[in-house]
C-alpha positions in Angstrom: -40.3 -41.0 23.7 -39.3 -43.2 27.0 -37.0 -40.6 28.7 -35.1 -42.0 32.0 -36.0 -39.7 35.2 -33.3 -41.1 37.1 -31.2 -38.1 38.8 -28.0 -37.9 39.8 -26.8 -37.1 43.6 -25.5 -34.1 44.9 -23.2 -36.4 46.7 -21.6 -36.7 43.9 -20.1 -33.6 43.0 -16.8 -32.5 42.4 -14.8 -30.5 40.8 -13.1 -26.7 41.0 -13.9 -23.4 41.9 -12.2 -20.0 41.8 -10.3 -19.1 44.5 -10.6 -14.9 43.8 -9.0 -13.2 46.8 -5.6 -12.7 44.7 -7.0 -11.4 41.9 -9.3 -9.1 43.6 -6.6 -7.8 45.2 -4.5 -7.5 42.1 -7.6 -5.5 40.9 -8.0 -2.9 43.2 -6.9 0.6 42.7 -5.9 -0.9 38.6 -7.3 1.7 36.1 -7.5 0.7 32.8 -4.4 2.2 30.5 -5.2 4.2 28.3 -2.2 5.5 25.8 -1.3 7.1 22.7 0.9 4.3 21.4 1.6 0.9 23.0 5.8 0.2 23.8 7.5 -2.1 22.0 9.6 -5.0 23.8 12.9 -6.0 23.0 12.4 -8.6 20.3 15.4 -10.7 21.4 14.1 -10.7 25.0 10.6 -11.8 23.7 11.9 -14.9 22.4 13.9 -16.0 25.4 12.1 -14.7 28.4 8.4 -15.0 27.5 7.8 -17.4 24.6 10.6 -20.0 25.9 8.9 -20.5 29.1 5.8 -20.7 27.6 6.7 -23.3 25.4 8.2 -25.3 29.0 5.2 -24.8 30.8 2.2 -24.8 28.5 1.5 -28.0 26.5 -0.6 -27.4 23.5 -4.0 -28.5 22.9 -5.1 -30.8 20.3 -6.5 -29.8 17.2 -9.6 -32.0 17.8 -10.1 -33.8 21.5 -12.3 -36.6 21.7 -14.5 -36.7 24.8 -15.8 -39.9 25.2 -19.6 -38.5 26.9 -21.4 -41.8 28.1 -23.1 -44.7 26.7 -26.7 -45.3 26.1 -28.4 -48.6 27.0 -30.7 -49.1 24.0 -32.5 -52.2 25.9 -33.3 -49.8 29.4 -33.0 -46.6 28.4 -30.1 -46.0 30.5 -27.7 -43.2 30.2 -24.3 -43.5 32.0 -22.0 -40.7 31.9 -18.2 -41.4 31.4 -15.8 -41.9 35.0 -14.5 -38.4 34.6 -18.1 -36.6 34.3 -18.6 -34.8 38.1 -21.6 -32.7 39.1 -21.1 -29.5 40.4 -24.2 -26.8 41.4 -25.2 -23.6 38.8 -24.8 -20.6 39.9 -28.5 -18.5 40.3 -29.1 -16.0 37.5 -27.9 -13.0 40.1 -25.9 -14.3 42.9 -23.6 -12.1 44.3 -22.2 -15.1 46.7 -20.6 -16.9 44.3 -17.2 -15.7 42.7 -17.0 -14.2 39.7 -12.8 -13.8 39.4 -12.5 -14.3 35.7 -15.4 -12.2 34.8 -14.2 -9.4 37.0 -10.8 -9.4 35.2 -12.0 -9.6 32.2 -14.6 -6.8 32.9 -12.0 -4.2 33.8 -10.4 -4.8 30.2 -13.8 -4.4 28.6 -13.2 -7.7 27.0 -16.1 -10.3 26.6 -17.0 -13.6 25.8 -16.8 -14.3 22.0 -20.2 -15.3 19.9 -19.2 -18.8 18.4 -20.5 -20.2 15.7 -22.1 -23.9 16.6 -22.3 -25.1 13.3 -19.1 -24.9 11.4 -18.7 -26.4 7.8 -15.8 -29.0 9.6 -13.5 -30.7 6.7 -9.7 -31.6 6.4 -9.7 -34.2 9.5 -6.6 -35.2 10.9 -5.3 -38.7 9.5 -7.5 -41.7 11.2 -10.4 -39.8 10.9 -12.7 -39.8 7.9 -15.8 -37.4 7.0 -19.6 -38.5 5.5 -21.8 -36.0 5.0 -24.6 -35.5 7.7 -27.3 -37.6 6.7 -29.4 -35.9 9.4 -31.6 -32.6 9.6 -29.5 -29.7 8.8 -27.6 -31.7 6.5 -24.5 -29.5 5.1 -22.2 -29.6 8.1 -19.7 -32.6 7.6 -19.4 -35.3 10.7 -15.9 -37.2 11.5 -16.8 -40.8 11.7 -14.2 -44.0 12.5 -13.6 -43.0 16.4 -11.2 -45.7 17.3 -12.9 -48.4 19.3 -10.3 -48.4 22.0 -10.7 -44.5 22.8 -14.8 -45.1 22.7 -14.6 -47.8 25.9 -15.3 -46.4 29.3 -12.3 -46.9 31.3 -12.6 -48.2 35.4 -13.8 -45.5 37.6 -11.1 -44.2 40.9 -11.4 -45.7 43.7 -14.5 -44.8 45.6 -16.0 -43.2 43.0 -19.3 -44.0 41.9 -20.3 -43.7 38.1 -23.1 -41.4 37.2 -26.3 -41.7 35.6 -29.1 -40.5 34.3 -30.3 -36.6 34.3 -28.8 -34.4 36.9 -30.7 -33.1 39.7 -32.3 -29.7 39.6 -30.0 -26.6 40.1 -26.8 -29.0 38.9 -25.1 -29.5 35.9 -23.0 -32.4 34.4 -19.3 -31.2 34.2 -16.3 -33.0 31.5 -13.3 -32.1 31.8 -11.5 -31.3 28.3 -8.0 -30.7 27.1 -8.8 -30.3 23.4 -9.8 -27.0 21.2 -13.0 -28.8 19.0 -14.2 -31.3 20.9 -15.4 -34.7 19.0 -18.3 -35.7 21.1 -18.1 -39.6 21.3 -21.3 -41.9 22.7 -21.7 -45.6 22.9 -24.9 -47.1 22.1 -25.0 -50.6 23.5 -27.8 -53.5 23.5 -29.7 -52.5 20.1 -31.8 -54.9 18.9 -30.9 -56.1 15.6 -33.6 -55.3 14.4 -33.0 -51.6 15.5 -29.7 -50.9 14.2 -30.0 -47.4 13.2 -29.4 -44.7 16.5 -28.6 -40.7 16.1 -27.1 -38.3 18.1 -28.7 -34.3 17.6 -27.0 -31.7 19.2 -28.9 -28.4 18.0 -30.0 -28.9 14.3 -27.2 -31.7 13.6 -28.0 -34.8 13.3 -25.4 -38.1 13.0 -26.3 -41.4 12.6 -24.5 -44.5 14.0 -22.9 -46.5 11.1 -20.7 -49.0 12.6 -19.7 -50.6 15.5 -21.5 -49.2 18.8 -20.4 -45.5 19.0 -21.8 -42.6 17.0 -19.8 -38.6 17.6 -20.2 -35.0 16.5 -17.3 -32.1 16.2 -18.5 -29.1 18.1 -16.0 -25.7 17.8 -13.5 -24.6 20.2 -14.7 -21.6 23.0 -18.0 -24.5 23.1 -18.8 -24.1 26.8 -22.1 -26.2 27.0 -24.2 -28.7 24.5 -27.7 -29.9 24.8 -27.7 -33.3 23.1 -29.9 -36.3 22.0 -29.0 -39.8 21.7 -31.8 -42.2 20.3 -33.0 -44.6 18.7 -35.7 -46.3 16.1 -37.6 -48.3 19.0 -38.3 -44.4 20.2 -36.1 -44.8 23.0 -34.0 -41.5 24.1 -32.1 -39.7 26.1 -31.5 -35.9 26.5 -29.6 -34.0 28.9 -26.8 -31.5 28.5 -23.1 -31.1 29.6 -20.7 -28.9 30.2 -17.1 -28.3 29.6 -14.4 -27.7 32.0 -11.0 -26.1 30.2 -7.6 -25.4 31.7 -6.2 -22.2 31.0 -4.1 -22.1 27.7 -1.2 -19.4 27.6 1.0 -19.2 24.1 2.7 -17.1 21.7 3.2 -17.1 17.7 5.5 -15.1 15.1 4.9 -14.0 11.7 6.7 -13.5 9.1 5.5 -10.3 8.0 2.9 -8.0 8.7 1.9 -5.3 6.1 1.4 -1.4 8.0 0.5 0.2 5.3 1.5 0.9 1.2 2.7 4.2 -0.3 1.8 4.3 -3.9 4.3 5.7 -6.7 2.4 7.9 -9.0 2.3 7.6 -12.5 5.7 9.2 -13.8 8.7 8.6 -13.1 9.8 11.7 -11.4 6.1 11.9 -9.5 5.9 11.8 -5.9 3.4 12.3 -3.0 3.8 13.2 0.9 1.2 13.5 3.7 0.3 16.3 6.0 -0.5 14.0 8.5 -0.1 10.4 9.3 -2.6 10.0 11.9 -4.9 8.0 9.3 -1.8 6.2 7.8 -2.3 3.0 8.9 -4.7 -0.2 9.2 -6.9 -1.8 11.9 -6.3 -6.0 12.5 -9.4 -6.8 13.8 -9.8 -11.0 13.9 -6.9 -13.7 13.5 -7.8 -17.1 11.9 -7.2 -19.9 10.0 -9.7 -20.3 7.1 -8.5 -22.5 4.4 -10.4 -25.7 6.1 -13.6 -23.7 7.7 -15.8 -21.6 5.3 -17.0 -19.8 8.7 -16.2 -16.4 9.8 -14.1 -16.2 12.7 -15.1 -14.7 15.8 -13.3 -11.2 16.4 -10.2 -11.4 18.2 -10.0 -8.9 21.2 -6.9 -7.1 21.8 -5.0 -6.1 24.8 -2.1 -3.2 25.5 0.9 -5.0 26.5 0.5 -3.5 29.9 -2.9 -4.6 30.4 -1.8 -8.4 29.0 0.9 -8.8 31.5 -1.3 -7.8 34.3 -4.4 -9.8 32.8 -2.0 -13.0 32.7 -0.9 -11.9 36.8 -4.4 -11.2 37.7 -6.2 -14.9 35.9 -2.9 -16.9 37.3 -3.9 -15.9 40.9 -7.2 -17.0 39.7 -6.5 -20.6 38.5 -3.6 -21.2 40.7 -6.0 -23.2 43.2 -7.0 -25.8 40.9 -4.1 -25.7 38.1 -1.2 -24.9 40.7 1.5 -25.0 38.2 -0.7 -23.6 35.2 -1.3 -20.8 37.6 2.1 -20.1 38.6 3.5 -20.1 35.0 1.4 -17.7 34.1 1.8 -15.2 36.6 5.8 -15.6 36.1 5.3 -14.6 32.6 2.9 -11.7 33.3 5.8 -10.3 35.5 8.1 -10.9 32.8 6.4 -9.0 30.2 5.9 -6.4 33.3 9.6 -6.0 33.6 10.2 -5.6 30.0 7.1 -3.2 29.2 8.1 -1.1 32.2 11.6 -0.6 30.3 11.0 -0.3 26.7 10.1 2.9 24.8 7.9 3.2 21.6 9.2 3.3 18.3 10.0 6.8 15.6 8.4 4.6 12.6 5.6 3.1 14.0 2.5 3.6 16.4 0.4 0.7 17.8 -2.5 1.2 20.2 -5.9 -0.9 21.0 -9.3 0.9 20.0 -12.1 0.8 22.4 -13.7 -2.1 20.3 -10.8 -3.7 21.2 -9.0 -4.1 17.7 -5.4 -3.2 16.8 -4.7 0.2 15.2 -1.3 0.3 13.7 -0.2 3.4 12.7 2.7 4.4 10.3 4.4 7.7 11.8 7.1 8.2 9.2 4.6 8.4 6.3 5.5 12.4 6.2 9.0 11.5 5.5 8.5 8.6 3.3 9.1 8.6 -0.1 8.3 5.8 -2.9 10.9 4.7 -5.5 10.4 6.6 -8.7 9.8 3.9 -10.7 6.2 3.4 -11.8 2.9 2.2 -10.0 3.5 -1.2 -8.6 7.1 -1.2 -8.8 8.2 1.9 -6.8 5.4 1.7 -4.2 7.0 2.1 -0.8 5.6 -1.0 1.5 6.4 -0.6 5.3 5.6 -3.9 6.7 6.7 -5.6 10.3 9.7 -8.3 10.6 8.5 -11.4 12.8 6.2 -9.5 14.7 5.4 -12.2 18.0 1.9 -12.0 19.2 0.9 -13.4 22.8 -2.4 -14.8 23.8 -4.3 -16.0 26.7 -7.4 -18.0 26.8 -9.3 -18.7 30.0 -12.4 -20.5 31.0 -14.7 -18.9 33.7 -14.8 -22.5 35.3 -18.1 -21.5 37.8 -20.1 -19.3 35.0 -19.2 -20.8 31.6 -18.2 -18.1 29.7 -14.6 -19.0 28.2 -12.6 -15.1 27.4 -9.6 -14.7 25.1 -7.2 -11.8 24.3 -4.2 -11.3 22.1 -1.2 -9.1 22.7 1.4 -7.5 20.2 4.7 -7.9 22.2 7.3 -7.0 19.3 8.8 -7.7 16.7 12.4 -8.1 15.4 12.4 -4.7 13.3 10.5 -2.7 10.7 11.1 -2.5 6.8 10.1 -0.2 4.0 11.2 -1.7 0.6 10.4 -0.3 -2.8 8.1 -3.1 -4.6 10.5 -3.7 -7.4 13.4 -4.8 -4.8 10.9 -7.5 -2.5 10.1 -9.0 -6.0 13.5 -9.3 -6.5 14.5 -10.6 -3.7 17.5 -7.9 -3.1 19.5 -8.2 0.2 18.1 -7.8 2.8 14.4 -8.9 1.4 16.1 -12.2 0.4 16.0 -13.6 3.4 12.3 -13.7 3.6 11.0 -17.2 1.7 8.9 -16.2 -1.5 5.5 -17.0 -0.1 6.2 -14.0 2.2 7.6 -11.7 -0.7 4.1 -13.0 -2.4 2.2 -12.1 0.1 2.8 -8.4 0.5 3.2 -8.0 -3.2 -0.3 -9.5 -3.8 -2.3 -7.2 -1.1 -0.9 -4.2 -3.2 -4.0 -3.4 -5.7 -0.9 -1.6 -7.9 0.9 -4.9 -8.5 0.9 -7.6 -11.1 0.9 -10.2 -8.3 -2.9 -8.4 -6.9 -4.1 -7.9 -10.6 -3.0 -12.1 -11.4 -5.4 -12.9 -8.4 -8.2 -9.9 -8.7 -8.5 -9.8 -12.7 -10.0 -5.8 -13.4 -13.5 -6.1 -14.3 -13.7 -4.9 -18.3 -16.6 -1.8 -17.1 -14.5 -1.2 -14.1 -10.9 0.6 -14.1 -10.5 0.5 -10.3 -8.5 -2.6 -9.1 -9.5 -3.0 -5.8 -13.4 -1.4 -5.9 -14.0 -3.0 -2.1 -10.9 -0.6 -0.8 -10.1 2.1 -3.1 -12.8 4.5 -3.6 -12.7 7.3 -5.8 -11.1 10.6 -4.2 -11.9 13.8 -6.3 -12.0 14.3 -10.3 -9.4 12.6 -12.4 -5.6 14.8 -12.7 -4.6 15.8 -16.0 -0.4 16.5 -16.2 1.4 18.1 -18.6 4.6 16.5 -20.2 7.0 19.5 -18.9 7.5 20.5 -15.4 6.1 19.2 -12.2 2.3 19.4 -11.5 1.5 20.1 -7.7 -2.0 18.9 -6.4 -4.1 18.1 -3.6 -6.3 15.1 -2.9 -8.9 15.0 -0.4 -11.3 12.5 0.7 -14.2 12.4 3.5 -14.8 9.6 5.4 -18.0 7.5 5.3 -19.7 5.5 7.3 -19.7 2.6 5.5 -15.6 2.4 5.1 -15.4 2.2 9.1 -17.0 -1.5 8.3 -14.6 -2.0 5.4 -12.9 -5.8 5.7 -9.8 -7.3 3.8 -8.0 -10.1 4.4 -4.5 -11.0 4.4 -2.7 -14.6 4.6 0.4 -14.9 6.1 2.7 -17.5 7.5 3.5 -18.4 10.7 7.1 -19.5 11.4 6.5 -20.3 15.2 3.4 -21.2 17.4 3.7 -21.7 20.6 0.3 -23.1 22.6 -1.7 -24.2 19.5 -3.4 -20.5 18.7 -5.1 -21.6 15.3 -6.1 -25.0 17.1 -8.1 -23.3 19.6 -9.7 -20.6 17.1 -9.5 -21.8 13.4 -10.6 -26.0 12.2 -8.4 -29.3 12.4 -4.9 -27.2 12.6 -1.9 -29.4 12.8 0.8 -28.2 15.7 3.8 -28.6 13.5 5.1 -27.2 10.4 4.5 -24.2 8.5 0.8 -22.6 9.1 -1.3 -20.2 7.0 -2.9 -17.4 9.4 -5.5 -15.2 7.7 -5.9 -11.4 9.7 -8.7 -9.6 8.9 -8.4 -6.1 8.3 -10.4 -2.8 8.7 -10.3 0.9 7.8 -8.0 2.6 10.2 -10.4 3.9 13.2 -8.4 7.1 13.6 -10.1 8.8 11.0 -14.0 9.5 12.2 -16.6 9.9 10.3 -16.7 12.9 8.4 -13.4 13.6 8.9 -11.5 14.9 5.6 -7.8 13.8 5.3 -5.6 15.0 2.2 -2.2 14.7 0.7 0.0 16.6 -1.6 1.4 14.8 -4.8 3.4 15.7 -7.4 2.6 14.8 -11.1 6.1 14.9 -13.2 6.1 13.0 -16.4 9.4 13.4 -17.4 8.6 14.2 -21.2 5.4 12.6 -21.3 1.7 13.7 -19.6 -0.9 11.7 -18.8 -4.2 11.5 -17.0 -4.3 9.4 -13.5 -7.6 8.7 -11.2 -7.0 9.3 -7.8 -8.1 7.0 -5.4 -8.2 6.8 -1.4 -7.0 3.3 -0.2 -10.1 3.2 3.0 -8.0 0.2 4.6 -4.6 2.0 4.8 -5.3 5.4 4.9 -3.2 6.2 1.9 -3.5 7.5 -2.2 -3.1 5.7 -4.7 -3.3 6.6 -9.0 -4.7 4.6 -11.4 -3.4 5.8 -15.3 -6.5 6.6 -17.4 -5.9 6.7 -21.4 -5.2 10.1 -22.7 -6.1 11.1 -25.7 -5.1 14.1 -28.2 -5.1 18.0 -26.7 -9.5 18.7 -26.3 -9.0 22.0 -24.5 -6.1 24.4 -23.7 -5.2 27.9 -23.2 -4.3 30.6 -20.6 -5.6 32.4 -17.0 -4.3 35.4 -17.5 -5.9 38.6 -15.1 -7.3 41.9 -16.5 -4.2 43.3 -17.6 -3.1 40.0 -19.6 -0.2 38.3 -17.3 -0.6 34.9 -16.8 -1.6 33.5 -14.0 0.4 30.3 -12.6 -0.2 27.5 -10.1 -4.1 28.2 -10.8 -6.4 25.1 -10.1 -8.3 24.8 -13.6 -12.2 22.1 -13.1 -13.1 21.3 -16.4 -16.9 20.5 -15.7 -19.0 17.4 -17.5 -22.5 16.1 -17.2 -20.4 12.7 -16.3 -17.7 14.2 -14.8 -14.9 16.0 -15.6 -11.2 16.1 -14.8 -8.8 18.8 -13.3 -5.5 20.6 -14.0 -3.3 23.4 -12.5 -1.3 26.1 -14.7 2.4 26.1 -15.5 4.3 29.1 -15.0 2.8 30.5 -18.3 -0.4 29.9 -17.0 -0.9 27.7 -19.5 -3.6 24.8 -18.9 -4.5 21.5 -21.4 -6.7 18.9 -21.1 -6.3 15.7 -22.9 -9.9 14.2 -21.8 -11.4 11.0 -24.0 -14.6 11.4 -22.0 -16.0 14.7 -23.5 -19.3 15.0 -25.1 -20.9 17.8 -27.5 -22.5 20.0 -25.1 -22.8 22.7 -22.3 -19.7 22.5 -20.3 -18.0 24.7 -18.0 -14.2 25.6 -17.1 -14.0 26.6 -13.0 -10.9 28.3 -11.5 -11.6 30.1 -7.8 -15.2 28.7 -7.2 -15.6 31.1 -11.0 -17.7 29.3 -13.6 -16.8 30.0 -17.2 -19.4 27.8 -19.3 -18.5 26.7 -22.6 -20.2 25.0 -25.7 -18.3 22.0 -26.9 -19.2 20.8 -30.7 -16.8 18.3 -30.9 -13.6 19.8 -32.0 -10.8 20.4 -30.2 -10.9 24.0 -28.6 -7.0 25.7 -28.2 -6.0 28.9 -27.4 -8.7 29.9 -24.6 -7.9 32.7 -22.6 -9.8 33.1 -19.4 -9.6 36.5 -17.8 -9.3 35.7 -14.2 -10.8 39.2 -12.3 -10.2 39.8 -8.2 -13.4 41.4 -7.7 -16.3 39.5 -7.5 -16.6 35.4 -6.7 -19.6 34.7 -8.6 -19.9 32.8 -11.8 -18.2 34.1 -14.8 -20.0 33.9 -18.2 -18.3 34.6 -21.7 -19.2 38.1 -23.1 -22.4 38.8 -24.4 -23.7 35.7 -23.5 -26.6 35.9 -20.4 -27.6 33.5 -18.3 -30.1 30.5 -19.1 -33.1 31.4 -16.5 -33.7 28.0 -15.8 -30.1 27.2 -14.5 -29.3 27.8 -10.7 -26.6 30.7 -11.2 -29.6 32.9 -11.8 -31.5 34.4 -9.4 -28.8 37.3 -7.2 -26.5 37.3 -10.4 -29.2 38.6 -13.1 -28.3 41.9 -13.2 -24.6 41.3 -12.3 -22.2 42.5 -15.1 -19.5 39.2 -15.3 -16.4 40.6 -13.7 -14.2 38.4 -16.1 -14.5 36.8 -19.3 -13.2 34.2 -21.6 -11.2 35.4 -25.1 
């Protein structure tokens, strides 16, 4: 291909560059926080003296901005860059002379450029802009097409200024400025012959083709610093060269409706109940918002930031910028000493617990689980769900203007106040819940795994009893419960490694957005009306791997037993228990000790090849076990780490007494009975005499 070696002059470079001394300053002798739980500012206070003036000062993007690039001469080969394109020099690979302000801020946070995605699935344009497929190589991303032929014309250059062509020189780079979050890249082709109709534009493995008029464009995602491009044509003329994006600062803030904390399950029964010993795993980790429903991408993950450490971020980068964006620059470092003020004289709250992990997500903690009680009225109706009121996020998103990189952060601030309904009364819509609009109400409903609103959308696979198998994982052997009385147990589950990479999603509404958040991070989001957000959610971090948590719950049936599975929820921290189908008395009897008085409050293992199930003795020291799942066989009845093996034939076996002795720990056969020498209780216990035995 012909390739123009025409090169642009250095005496034509313009453009901005850092001014750092202020935010050096601002940086020395700043440690990074570190806390136990971030404060919470006043919610009213929020609204009027943070998001107001950032709504005054800090216009919103567009969803898409179209950057008209330059226009290629087909006749001459000829590339001129658009009026507004300026040179300006690259920094070397390691130069310490050249300032590095954003970076440096950034740096002290531990917060770093995101990984985008360049090849987004685009669709759902905004009116006036239609999609064809890409007819190029890597076919499968969608192209906008029908630029308006007025925005496509190069407009007259200032005064003085001369217009740019060709490639730029060595050690330089072509610079655009851009206001928009995706940026439609627009070129003109001009003088094809008509015999040569057909011209492309590739920017990595995309190809679009020019199907009307003279222009031909490509969508390229928001946080897109630099693209290397390709415009040419079927007489084998081209041109390629690159160009860089110059962004303002964008500062904003957005509310939600809701935000689920965390979900208390009722247990079956409806005078069951459960309470933790500790909440410090109560609680879910928010690790990326987005807006999915017109990108099948995955977002990038959206770092976090203290509240502290986000108001003296915004002071810091508005030194930073205030050089070239004067205004822009001064906002922001009035609302950093706004949310200074406000941090410096708020507390944190009794109910809930907020910090930012190391990696940079948001742990939210619930801190009244201990004291929390669901609503005695089934699974999915008297589950207790503790869930945020408007919580108002801020954000801040910041191009590093010299090296490229464009940084982003997000801040809880607030929110208007907490809430802990019962199931039953949010489907209801009882005062106060009625306030919230049903989509809401839906929302928290349908991320409960106990609820006909989470079973409508996640139908139960017919070999699999667990309703949510991507978060709840089995915790222990499944509880058997009498119909009398009140069964007390403990349930216990290790962590793994694999739930610490446990995801879930959750769409909610946004009722304000200030800035154009989803706009700069999710695809083609409009800047009014209601918005669906999507947060990704992991495992709560607080629990390491390894580490067992537990929690006491109470089986009552209230006249009726049952069986229930217990399972441990991985993204909340919390228990929850499925009903399994009993079926008629299998097994009963009594722990009684040597001289025959029962033995209560005994945990009672009944032992399968597939399984099992567990009980605890009443008061009588009577045990029962109503399992479906037992097979004719060798099992085994446990109490105190003591083995009493069994032969089941298939009939129901009542009446079993098992003499419970103090003295010795090992396994416990029925009379006369020896061990099988193949089985692993042999060995030390051969010539033991059994210290207990089974009537």
């Amino acid at each position: 291909m012909n390739r123009p070696t025409r090169q642009l002059s250095p005496g034509h470079i313009q453009g901005w560059a850092f001014l750092p001394s202020m935010a050096l300053l601002y940086l020395i002798g700043q440690p990074l926080t570190v806390m136990a739980g971030d404060r919470v500012l006043p919610f009213a206070e929020i609204m009027t003296k943070i998001c107001a003036p950032i709504q005054n000062n800090f216009a919103p993007p567009p969803p898409i901005g179209q950057v008209v690039v330059g226009t290629f001469d087909a006749g001459t080969g000829v590339f001129t860059w658009h009026p507004s394109a300026f040179l300006r020099a690259l920094p070397k690979p390691v130069d310490l002379s050249q300032p590095r302000a954003i970076k440096l801020i950034f740096d002290q946070y531990n917060i770093r450029p995101p990984v985008v995605n360049l090849n987004p699935v685009i669709i759902g344009l905004p009116p006036g802009i239609t999609a064809v497929p890409n007819l190029g190589p890597g076919a499968g991303g969608i192209m906008p097409r029908g630029v308006p032929e007025i925005e496509s014309r190069a407009v007259s250059p200032a005064p003085g200024k001369r217009i740019l062509t060709g490639l730029p020189p060595e050690g330089y780079a072509v610079f655009l400025p851009v206001k928009g979050a995706q940026l439609d890249l627009v070129f003109r082709v001009v003088n094809l012959p008509p015999s040569q109709r057909r011209a492309s534009l590739t920017i990595g493995d995309r190809t679009a083709w020019l199907q009307q008029g003279d222009t031909v464009d490509m969508v390229v995602p928001s946080t897109t610093v630099a693209v290397g491009f390709t415009v040419a044509t079927q007489g084998k003329r081209s041109f390629s060269s690159a160009v860089r994006f110059e962004r303002p600062p964008y500062l904003g803030c957005f509310t939600l409706d809701a935000f689920p904390m965390t979900y208390l399950y009722q247990p079956p029964g409806n005078l069951s109940s459960q309470s933790y010993t500790t909440t410090q795993q109560v609680g879910t980790v928010v690790r990326t918002f987005s807006e999915t429903s017109t990108s099948t991408t995955r977002p990038v993950n959206t770092p976090f930031s203290m509240v502290g450490d986000f108001a003296a971020i915004l002071t810091a980068v508005g030194g930073a910028v205030a050089t070239a964006y004067p205004a822009v620059g001064g906002a922001m470092q009035g609302v950093g000493g706004a949310i200074g003020a406000l941090w410096g004289s708020s507390t944190t709250t009794s109910s809930e617990s907020h910090t930012v992990l190391t990696d940079k997500t948001l742990l939210i903690q619930d801190t009244q689980a201990q004291t929390m009680t669901t609503c005695g009225i089934g699974p999915g109706r008297g589950d207790r769900i503790h869930f945020l009121k408007n919580p108002v996020f801020a954000w801040l998103v910041v191009q590093d203007n010299v090296w490229g990189p464009v940084y982003f952060t997000v801040s809880l601030l607030g929110y208007e106040r907490d809430s802990f309904p019962c199931a039953e009364d949010l489907r209801n819509g009882v005062s106060p819940y009625n306030t919230y609009s049903p989509q809401t109400r839906m929302m928290l409903l349908a991320h409960d795994p106990s609820t006909p609103e989470y079973r409508q959308l996640h139908p139960a696979s017919p070999t699999n009893p667990n309703p949510a198998p991507e978060r709840w994982l089995l915790a222990g052997l499944p509880i058997e419960y009498g119909s009398e009385g009140q069964l007390l147990m403990t349930v216990s589950h290790v962590v793994q490694d694999t739930e610490t990479r446990m995801e879930s999603t959750v769409v909610n509404q946004t009722t304000t957005e200030i800035g154009g958040f989803l706009s700069l991070f999710a695809t083609n989001v409009p800047q009014s009306g209601s918005k669906s957000l999507t947060t990704v959610h992991g495992s709560s971090a607080a629990t390491m791997i390894g580490t067992t948590t537990s929690v006491n719950v109470t089986l009552a049936g209230g006249g009726t037993g049952g069986v229930v599975q217990p399972y441990y929820d991985a993204l909340y921290g919390t228990y929850a228990y499925e009903p399994i189908p009993a079926g008629p008395v299998m097994m009963s009897g009594t722990v009684v000790d040597p001289a025959g008085r029962p033995l209560g409050g005994k945990e009672v293992l009944l032992l399968t090849p597939s399984g099992g199930s567990r009980t605890r003795t009443n008061a009588q020291g009577m045990y029962v076990f109503r399992s479906r799942s037992l097979q004719k066989g060798a099992l085994a009845l446990e109490i105190e780490g003591r083995r009493f093996p069994i032969t089941f034939e298939g009939k129901s076996l009542v009446n079993r007494s098992l003499i419970l002795s103090p003295a010795s720990p090992g396994v416990v056969r029925p009379r006369g009975v020896e061990p099988d020498p193949g089985t692993p209780e042999e060995g030390a216990r051969k010539a033991q005499k059994p210290p207990s035995d089974v009537k």
